[in-house]
Each structure stands twice: as C-alpha cells, then as structure tokens.
C-alpha positions as CSV (number, residue, x, y, z in Angstrom):
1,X,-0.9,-13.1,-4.8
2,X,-0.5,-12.3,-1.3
3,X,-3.2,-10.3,0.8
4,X,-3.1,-6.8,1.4
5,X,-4.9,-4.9,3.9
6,X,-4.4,-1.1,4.6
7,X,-5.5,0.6,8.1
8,X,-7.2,3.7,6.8
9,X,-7.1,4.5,10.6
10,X,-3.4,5.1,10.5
11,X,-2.6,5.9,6.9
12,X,-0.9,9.2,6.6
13,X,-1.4,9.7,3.2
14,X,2.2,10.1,2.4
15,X,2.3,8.5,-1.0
16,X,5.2,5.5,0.0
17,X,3.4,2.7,-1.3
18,X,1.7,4.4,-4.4
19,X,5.5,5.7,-5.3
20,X,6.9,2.4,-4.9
21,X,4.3,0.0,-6.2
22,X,2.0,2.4,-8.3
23,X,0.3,-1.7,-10.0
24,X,-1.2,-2.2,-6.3
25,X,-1.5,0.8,-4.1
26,X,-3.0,4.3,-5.4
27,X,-3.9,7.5,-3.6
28,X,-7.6,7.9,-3.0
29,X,-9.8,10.9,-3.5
30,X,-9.5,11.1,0.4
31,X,-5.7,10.7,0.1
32,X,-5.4,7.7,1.8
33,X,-3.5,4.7,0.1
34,X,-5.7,2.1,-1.0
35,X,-5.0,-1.2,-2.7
36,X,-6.1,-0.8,-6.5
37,X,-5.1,-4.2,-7.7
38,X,-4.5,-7.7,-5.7
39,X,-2.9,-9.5,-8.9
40,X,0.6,-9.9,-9.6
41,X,3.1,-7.3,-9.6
42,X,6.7,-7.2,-9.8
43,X,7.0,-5.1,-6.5
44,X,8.2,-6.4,-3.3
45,X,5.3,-6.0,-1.3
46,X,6.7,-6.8,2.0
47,X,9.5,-4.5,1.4
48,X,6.6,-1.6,0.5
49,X,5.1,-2.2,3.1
50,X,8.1,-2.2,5.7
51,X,8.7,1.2,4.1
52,X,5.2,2.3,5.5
53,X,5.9,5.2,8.2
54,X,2.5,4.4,10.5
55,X,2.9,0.4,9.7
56,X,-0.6,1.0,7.9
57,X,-0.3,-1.9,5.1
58,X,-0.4,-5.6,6.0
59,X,0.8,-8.2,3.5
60,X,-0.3,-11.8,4.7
C-alpha cells in the first residue's frame, strides 16, 4: 500500500477524496479529510489525489 499524507494546512474540506475513495479518506469532526485506512483499496489513489483542488493529499 502506498503512503498517504494529507496537509491539514491546505485541506479545504471539500469532501473529493472521501466521495471518491470513502475505504481511505473520511471527513473528520473538523471537516478536514483525513486518511482512515492505509490498506488496500480498489481506488486509484493517485488519481484521488490529482482530483484534490489545494493539492492537499500526497501519495508516495
């Protein structure tokens, strides 16, 4: 599984990466995305995260 970081600095809290990988990322009582799982998912993580409007999520 590949790393995932999230800058809570920049996240928006727009809900992109919980909508299009809700097995990773959910929303957090803040409302900033944060990762809720690092194991295996069928999302394209990279793709998620390209999708991210600040550039907020990191996938090493």
């Amino acid at each position: 599984m590949a790393k995932i970081t999230i800058d809570a600095s920049l996240c928006t809290g727009c809900g992109l990466c919980a909508a299009g990988c809700p097995e990773v990322f959910e929303m957090g009582s803040d409302n900033l995305a944060v990762v809720k799982s690092d194991k295996s998912c069928d999302c394209d993580l990279k793709q998620v995260a390209s999708e991210c409007p600040v550039e907020a999520i990191k996938v090493e």
